[in-house]
N, C-alpha and C positions, 0 to 999 in steps of 0.2 A: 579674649582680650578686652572685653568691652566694660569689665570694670576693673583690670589691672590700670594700677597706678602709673603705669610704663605705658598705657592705649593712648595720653595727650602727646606722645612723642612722634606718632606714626606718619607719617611723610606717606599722601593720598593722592593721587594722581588728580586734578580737576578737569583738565584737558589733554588726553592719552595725543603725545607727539612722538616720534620717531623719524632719522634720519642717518641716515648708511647704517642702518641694526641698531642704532644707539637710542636708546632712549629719554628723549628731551623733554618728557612730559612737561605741562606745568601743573604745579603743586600746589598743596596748601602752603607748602614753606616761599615757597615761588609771590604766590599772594601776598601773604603777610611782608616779604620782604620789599615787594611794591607799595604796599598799603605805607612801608616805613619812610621810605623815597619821598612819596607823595605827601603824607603826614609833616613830614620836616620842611620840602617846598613851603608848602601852604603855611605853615608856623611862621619863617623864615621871612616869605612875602609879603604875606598881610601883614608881619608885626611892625615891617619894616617899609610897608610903602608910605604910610604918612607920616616918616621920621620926622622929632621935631625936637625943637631945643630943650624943651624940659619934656621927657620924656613918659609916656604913660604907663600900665602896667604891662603891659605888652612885650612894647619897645623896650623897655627896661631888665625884666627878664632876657630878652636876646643880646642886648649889650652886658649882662651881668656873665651870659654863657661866653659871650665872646671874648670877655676881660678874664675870665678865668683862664681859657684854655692859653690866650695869650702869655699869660703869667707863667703857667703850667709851662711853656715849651720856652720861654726864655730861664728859668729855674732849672731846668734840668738841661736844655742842649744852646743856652744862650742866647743872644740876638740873632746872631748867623743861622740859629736854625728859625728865626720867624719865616722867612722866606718860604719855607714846606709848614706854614700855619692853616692854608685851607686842606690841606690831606690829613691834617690829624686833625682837626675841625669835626669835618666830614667822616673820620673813623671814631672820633666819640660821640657825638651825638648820633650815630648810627647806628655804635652797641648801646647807648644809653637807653635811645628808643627802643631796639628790639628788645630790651630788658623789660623795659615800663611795661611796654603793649603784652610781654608774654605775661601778667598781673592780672590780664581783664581776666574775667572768667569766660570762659569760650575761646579763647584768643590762642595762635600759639607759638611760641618762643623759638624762634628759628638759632637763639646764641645757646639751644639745650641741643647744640647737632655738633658734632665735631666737624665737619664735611663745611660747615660755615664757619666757625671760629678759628679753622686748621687754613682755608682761602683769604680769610683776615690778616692770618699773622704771617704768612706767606709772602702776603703780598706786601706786609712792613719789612719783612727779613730781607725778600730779593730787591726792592727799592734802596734800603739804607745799606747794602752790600752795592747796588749801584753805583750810590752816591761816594760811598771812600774807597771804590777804583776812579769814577770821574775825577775827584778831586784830589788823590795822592796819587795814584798810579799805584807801580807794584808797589811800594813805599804804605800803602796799605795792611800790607801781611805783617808788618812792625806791629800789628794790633795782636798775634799771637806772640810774640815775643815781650815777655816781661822785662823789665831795663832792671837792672842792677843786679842779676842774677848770672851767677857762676854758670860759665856755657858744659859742664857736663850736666848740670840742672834742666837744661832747655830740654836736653832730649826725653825728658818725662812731663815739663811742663808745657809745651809746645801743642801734644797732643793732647793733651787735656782741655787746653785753652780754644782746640779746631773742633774740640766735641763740644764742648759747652757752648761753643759759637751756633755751631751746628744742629742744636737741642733747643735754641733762642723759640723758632717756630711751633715746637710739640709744647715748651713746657708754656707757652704763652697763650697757646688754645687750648691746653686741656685745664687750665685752669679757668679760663670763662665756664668751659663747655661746661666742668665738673661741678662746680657751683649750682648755676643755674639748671643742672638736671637733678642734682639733689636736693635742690630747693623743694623746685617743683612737685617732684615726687614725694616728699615728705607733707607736704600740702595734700597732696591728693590721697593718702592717707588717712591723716586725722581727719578728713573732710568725710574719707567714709566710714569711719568712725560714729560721726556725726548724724548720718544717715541709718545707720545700722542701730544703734541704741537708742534712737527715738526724743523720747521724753530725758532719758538717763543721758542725753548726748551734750549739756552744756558744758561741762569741762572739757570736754575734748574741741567742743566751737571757742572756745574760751583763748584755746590753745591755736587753736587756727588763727583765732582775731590776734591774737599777740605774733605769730608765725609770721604773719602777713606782713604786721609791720616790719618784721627785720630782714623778712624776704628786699622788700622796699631799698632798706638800707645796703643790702646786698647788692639789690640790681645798681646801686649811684656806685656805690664802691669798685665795683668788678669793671665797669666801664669807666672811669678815672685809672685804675690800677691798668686795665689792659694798653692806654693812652697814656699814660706818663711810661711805663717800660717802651713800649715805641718812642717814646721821645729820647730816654737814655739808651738806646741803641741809637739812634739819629745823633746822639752826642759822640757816640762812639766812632762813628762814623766821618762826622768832620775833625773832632779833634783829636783821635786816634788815643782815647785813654784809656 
């Protein structure tokens, strides 16, 4: 496995933990996803402790991030949904970053695990399913019932409308996951291409240098893309469309 293209995906134990049989190790994924935490703190703090009226390039960048997602979650779920602005904050710059950082070389992509992008969307899908039982009550379940539809129709569209509800979770991690592990993997590829033809290997580096860049563009996309569909289920939620 040590030079399949599939070996930067391996989940390594760092510090072998165990408790009732279970095993808690911490990992290399474990790491990098601290490393992420930590990375954004520090980003977040410094850029922002000596905020000031004209702001520097810093500070500017973080207010640029802040004014997008703001926009981002009033466009899709409104004013009423600013209120939940620091949990979708905090869920896109946290796949944005584990996107960026899985880039370095050496580094590695904890959004190429389904096991992490499947506890992401999870935890979007059981919150905004929270939220429109809090806020309708049963008056909620109106969200599988289409309005203006002849009721022997419901009895086919009804369950259609509780699976697709119900798929919100799978198809919203496997589409990070799927991404970002065929990125990678295609990288790791032509890279040993690269290594394998020597002298004869600059088209194929050529192809990486270009790869890279739209790796790049993949990781901003995937992580907007995963954070705007959380935002229109959160619409879904309070305004029951």
């Amino acid at each position: 496995m040590a030079h399949s293209p599939l070996a930067q995906f391996e989940i390594k134990p760092l510090v072998p933990m165990e408790i009732a049989g279970h095993d808690v190790s911490f990992t290399n994924s474990s790491l990098f996803m601290v490393a992420i935490v930590v990375l954004l703190t520090l980003f977040m703090n410094v850029g922002m402790r000596r905020a000031a009226l004209v702001p520097g390039r810093w500070q500017s960048m973080i207010e640029m991030l802040y004014e997008f997602v703001a926009d981002m979650i009033t466009g899709t779920a409104g004013h009423e949904g600013r209120k939940y602005f620091p949990f979708i904050f905090t869920l896109f710059t946290f796949v944005l970053c584990a996107n960026l950082l899985g880039l370095v070389p050496y580094a590695f992509t904890v959004t190429s695990h389904i096991i992490v992008t499947f506890a992401l969307a999870a935890t979007v899908f059981l919150g905004v399913t929270a939220i429109g039982f809090i806020k309708h009550g049963a008056h909620f379940l109106k969200l599988f019932v289409p309005s203006g539809v002849p009721p022997v129709m419901l009895l086919i569209l009804v369950p259609i409308e509780v699976i697709s509800y119900l798929t919100r979770p799978v198809s919203l991690s496997v589409r990070l996951f799927a991404n970002m592990m065929a990125g990678h993997t295609m990288l790791k590829v032509f890279a040993g291409f690269v290594v394998a033809l020597g002298a004869f290997g600059v088209l194929p580096l050529l192809f990486v240098i270009a790869f890279t860049g739209l790796e790049l563009l993949v990781a901003l996309l995937q992580a907007y893309v995963f954070a705007v569909l959380s935002c229109i289920y959160l619409n879904d939620a309070l305004h029951l469309h």
